[in-house]
C-alpha positions in Angstrom: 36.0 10.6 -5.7 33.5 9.1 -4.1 31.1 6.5 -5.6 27.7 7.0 -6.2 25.0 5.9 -3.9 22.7 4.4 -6.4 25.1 2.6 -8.5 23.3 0.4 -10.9 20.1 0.7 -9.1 17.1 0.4 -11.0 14.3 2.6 -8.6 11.1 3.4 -9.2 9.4 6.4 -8.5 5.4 5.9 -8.3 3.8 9.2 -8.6 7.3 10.7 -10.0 6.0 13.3 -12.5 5.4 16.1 -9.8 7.6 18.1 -8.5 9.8 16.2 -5.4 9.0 12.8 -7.6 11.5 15.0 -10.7 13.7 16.1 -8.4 14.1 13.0 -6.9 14.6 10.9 -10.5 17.1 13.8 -11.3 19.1 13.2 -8.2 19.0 9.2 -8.5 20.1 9.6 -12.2 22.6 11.8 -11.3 23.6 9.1 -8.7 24.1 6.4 -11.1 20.5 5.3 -10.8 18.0 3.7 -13.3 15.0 5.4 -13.0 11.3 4.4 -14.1 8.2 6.6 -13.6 5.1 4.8 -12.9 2.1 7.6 -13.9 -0.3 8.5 -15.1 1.1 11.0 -17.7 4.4 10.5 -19.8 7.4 11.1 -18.1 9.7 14.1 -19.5 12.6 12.9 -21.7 15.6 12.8 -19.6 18.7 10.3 -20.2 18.4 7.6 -17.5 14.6 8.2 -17.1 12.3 5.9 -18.5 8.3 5.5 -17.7 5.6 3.2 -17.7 1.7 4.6 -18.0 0.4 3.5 -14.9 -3.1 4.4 -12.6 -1.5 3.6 -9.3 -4.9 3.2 -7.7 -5.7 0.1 -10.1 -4.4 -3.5 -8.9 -4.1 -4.9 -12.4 -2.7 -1.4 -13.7 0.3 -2.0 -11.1 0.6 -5.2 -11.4 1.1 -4.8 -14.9 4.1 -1.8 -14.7 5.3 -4.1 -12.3 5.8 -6.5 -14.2 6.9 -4.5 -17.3 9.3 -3.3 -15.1 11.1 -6.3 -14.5 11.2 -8.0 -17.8 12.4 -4.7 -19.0 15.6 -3.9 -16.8 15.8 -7.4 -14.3 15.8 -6.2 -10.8 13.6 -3.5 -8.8 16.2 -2.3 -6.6 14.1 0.8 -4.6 10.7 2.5 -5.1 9.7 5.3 -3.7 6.2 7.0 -3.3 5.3 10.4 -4.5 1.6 10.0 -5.8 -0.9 12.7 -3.8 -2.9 15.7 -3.9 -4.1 17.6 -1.1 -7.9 17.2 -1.6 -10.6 19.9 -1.1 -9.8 22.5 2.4 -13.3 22.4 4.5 -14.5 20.9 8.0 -15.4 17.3 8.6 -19.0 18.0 8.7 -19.1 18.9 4.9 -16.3 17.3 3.7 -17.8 14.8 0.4 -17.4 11.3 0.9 -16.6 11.0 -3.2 -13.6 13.7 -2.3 -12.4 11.8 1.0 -12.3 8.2 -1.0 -10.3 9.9 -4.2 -7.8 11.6 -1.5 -7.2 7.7 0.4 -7.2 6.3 -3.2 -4.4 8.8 -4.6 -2.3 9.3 -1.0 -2.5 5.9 0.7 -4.2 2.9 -1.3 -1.7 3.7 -4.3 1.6 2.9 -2.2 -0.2 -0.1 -0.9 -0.5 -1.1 -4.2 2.7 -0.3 -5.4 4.6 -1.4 -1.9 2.5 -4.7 -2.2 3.6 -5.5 -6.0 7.7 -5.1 -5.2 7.5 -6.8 -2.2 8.1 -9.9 -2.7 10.3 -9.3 -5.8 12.6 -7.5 -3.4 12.8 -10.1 -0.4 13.4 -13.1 -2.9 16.5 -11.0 -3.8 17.4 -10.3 -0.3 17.7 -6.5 -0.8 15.5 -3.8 -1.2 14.1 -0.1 -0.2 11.0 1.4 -0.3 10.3 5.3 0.4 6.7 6.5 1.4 6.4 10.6 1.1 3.8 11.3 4.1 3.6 14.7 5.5 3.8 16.1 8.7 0.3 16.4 8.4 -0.2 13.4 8.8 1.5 13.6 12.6 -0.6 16.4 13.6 -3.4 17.1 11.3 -3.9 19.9 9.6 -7.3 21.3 10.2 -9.9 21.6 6.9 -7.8 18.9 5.7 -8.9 15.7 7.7 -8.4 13.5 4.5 -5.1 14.7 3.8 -3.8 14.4 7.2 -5.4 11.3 8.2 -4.1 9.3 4.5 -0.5 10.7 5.8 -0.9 9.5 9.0 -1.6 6.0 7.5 1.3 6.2 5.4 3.1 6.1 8.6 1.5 3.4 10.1 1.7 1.4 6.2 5.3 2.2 6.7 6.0 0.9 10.6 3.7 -2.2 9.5 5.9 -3.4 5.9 9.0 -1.9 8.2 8.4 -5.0 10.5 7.1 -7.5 8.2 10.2 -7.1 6.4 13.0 -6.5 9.0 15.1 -9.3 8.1 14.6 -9.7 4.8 17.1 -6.8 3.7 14.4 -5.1 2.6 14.4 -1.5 4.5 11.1 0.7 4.3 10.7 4.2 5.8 8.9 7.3 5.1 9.7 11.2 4.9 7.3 13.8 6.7 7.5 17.2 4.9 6.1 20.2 6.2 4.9 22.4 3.3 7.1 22.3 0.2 7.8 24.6 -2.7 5.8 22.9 -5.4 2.8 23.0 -7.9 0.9 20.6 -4.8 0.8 23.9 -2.5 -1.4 25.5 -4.9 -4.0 23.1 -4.5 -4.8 24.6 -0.9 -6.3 28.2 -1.0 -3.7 30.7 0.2 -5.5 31.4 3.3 -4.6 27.4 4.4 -1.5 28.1 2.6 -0.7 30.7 4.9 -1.4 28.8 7.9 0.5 25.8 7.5 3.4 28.1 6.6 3.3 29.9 9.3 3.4 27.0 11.5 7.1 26.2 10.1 9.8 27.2 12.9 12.3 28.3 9.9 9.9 30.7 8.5 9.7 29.2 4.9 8.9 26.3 2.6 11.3 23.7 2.0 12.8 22.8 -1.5 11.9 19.7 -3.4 16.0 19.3 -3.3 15.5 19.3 0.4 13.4 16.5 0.1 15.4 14.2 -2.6 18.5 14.4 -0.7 17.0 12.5 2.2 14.7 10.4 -0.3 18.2 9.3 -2.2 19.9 8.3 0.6 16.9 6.1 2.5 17.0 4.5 -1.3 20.5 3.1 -0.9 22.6 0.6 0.6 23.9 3.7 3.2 20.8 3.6 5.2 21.3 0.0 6.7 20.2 0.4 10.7 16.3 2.1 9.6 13.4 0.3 8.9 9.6 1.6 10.0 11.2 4.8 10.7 9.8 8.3 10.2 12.3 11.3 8.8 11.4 15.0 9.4 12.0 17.5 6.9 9.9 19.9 8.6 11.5 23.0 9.3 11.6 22.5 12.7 7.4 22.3 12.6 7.7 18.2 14.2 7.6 17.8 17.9 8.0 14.1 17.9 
């Protein structure tokens, strides 16, 4: 029997109430992790789960789960980052400033924040992994959704940046770019831009949230070793680079 990848690893999931951020705790739990929610809403009762009331766009609102965190269970061992919405589907030219800064705040500034608090935590300890959910969007842009694609394509560069900062620390950080996944976020876009980013997808559907964890679990443990700054497709076959 082999052991579990997340053996007495305390992760955090910022964002973790959705649907890929439960699917993820439930596979970490299920891998012997600890896992703590940092949201905005309670997290579900679940043995292993625990959560923290948390608006990941505040400073002092992360720095405090941060630290409640710690003095709680010891050690942050991963986090991973699942906060974002899609925003509203229109064309540059009438796209609302108020709309475009909620999108950055809730997709980008939030794992700044987040990545920013553990940081330092994880390097004095010599080990650590962080986990930034982008998109695939944010590779190619999706069009009538400039603020969604362009807060995933900073993700990415957030990512290759703390990837390289950290290199040598033992402190890994990488991000996963989904193509359009099976959960409550899709029906934020109207089914018209639904239909279109589908039907970009090679393998003709929507991936699974389990699709997603698998990969998100496994960037969390000691396994992944050799990756840092890195990008992981789950796209269906959608990514040409």
């Amino acid at each position: 029997m082999s052991t579990p990848m997340l053996s007495g690893n305390v992760m955090v999931i910022g964002g973790g109430n959705g649907g890929i951020g439960q699917t993820i705790a439930e596979k970490a739990i299920a891998e012997g992790a600890t896992v703590v929610i940092w949201d905005l809403s309670e997290a579900r009762p679940r043995e292993g789960q625990h959560g923290v009331l948390c608006d990941l766009t505040s400073e002092t609102a992360v720095q405090s789960a941060f630290e409640q965190t710690v003095a709680r269970f010891g050690r942050i061992h991963s986090l991973v980052n699942c906060a974002g919405i899609t925003g509203p589907t229109g064309p540059v030219e009438t796209y609302p400033l108020a709309e475009w800064e909620r999108v950055f705040a809730i997709n980008l500034t939030s794992a700044f924040l987040t990545s920013r608090a553990v940081a330092g935590h994880m390097r004095r300890a010599g080990y650590g992994r962080i986990v930034n959910l982008s998109s695939i969007a944010g590779k190619e842009g999706n069009a009538n959704q400039s603020a969604y694609s362009a807060s995933k394509a900073a993700m990415i560069g957030l990512t290759k940046s703390q990837g390289k900062e950290l290199a040598q620390s033992g402190v890994l950080v990488n991000c996963i770019t989904p193509a359009i996944i099976q959960t409550e976020l899709i029906l934020q876009m109207p089914e018209e831009q639904r239909a279109a980013v589908l039907a970009k997808v090679p393998m003709g559907r929507a991936g699974e949230p389990a699709e997603i964890a698998e990969l998100a679990i496994w960037l969390a443990s000691e396994r992944c070793s050799f990756s840092t700054g890195a990008t992981f497709d789950a796209s269906g076959g959608r990514a040409t680079y």
